[in-house]
C-alpha positions as CSV (number, residue, x, y, z in Angstrom):
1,X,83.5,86.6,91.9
2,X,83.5,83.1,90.4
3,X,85.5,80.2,92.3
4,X,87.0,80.5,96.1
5,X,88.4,83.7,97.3
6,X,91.7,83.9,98.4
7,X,93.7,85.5,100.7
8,X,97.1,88.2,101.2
9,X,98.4,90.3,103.9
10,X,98.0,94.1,103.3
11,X,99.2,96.8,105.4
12,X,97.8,99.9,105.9
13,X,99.1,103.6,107.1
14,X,98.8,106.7,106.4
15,X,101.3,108.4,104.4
16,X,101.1,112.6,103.5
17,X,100.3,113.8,99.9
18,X,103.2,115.7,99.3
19,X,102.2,117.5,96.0
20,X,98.8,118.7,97.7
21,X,97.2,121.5,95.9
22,X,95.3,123.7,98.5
23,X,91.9,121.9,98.3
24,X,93.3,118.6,98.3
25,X,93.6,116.3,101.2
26,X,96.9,116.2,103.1
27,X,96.7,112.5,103.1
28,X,96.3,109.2,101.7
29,X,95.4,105.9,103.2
30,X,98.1,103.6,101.3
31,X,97.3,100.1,101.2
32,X,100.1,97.5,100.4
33,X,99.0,94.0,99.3
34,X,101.2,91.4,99.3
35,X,102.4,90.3,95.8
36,X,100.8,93.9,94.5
37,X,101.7,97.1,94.0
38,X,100.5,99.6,96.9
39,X,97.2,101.2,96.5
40,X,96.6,104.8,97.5
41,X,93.0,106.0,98.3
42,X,91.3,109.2,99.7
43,X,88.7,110.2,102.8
44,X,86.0,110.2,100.0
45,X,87.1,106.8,98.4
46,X,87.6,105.3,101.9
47,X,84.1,106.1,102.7
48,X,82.7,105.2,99.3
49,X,84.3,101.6,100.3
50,X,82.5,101.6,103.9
51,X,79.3,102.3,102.3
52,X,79.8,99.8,99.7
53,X,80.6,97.0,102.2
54,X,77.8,97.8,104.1
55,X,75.4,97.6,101.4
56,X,77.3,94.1,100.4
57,X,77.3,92.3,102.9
58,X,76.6,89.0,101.0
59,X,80.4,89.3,99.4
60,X,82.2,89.8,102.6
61,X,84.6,86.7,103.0
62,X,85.2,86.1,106.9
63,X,89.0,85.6,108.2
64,X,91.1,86.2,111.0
65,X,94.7,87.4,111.6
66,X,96.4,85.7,113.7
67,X,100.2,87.3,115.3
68,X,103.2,85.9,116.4
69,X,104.6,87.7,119.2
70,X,107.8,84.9,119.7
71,X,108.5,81.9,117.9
72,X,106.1,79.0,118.6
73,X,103.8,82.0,120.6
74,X,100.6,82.6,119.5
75,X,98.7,85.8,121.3
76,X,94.7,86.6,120.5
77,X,94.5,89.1,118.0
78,X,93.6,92.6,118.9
79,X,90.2,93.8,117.6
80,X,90.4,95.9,114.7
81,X,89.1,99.3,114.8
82,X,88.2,102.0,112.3
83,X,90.4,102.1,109.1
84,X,91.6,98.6,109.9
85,X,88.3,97.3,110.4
86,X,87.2,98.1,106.9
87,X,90.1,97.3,105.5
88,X,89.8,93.7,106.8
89,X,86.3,93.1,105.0
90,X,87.5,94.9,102.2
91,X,90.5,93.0,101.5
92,X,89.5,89.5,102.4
93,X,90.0,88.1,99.2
């Protein structure tokens, strides 16, 4: 990656694969970006990007999140875990 990273919120859940054949997962992890269209991904392409990260960690781009419980209120940001916790070092940029 070539210049300064930048940054977008993205939201992540979990939304059912409707069309499922019977050896398919039951799930997806959609990721929306902001300013993109949402991304779907499997388990196995979820943990491709976990192995991936680990093995890069050079590339990761540190940030924060930062939440607004009330106008002019700032409260600590919770610490992400699991899905979330990827997602942040995954989608930095």
């Amino acid at each position: 990656m070539k210049g300064h990273p930048t940054q977008a919120r993205a939201y992540v859940c979990k939304v059912p694969y409707r069309k499922a054949k019977t050896s398919a997962s039951s799930e997806y992890t959609q990721v929306s970006i902001e300013g993109h269209d949402p991304l779907l991904f499997t388990a196995n392409e979820v943990a491709n990007a976990i192995k991936r990260a680990g093995k890069n960690p050079e590339d990761i781009v540190p940030f924060s999140f930062v939440y607004f419980v009330e106008p002019c209120c700032k409260e600590k940001a919770p610490e992400l875990k699991g899905i979330a916790k990827l997602l942040s070092r995954i989608f930095k940029s």
